[in-house]
C-alpha positions in Angstrom: 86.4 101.6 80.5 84.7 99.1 78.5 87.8 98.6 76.3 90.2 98.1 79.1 87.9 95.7 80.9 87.0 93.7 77.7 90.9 93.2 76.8 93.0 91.2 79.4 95.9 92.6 77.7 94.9 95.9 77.7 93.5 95.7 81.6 96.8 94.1 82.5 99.0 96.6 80.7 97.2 100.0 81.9 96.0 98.7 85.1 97.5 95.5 86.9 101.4 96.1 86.2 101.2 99.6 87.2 99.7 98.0 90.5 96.8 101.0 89.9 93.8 100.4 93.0 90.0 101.2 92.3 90.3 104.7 93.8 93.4 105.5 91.2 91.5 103.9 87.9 88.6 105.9 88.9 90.0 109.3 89.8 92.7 110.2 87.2 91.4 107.2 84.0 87.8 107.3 84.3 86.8 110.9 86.5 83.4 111.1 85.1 82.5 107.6 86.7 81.0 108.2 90.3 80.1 104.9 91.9 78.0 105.3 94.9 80.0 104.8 98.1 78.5 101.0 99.0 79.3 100.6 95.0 82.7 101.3 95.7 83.1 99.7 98.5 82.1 96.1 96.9 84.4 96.0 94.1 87.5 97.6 96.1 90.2 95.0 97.2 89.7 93.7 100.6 92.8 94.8 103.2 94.4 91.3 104.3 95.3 91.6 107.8 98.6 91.8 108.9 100.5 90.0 111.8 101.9 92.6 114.7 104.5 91.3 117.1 103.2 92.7 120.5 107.2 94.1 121.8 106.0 94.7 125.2 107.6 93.5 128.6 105.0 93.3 131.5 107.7 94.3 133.7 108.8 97.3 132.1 106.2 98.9 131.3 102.8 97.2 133.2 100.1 99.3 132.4 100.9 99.8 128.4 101.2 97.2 125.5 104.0 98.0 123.3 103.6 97.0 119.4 106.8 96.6 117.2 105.7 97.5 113.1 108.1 98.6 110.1 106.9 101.2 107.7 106.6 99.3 104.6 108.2 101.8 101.5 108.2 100.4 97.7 109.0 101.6 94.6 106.6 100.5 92.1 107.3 101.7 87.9 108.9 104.7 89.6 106.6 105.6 92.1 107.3 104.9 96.2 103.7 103.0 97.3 103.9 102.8 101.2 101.9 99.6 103.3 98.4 101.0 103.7 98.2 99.9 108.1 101.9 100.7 108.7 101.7 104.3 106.8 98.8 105.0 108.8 99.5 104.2 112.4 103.0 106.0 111.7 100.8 108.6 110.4 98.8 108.4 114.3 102.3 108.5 116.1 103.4 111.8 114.6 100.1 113.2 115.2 100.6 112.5 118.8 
């Protein structure tokens, strides 16, 4: 770990172009590192908010607020990374 973060070239070729997040790095590179949760938590990437179109017609439906959102899907060095917000609310809906 203290190679990778002492090279940029190294960070950037086993860690930024494989678009690899905290949880990843630490989980299947680095296993035996156990951050405490508030740890974790101050070095992950913040989540930057993302802009809903309410699709809703007071008319048509008056008691209920109607949201339109795409599942974001990717394919990043041959994996499929989905949007973090749009995989999980689709997640909700076919819960319910």
């Amino acid at each position: 770990m203290l190679e990778i973060s002492a090279s940029k070239d190294l960070l950037a070729s086993e860690i930024t172009s494989k678009h690899n997040g905290l949880l990843h790095v630490l989980t299947t590179m680095f296993p035996s590192c156990k951050p405490s949760l508030a740890a974790f938590f101050l070095h992950s990437q913040r989540i930057m908010p993302r802009y809903y179109t309410i699709a809703s017609s007071n008319k048509a439906w008056p008691d209920k607020i109607r949201i339109a959102i795409s599942l974001t899907i990717s394919q990043i060095d041959g994996k499929k990374v989905l949007g973090f917000v749009s995989q999980f609310l689709q997640n909700a809906y076919e819960l319910y």
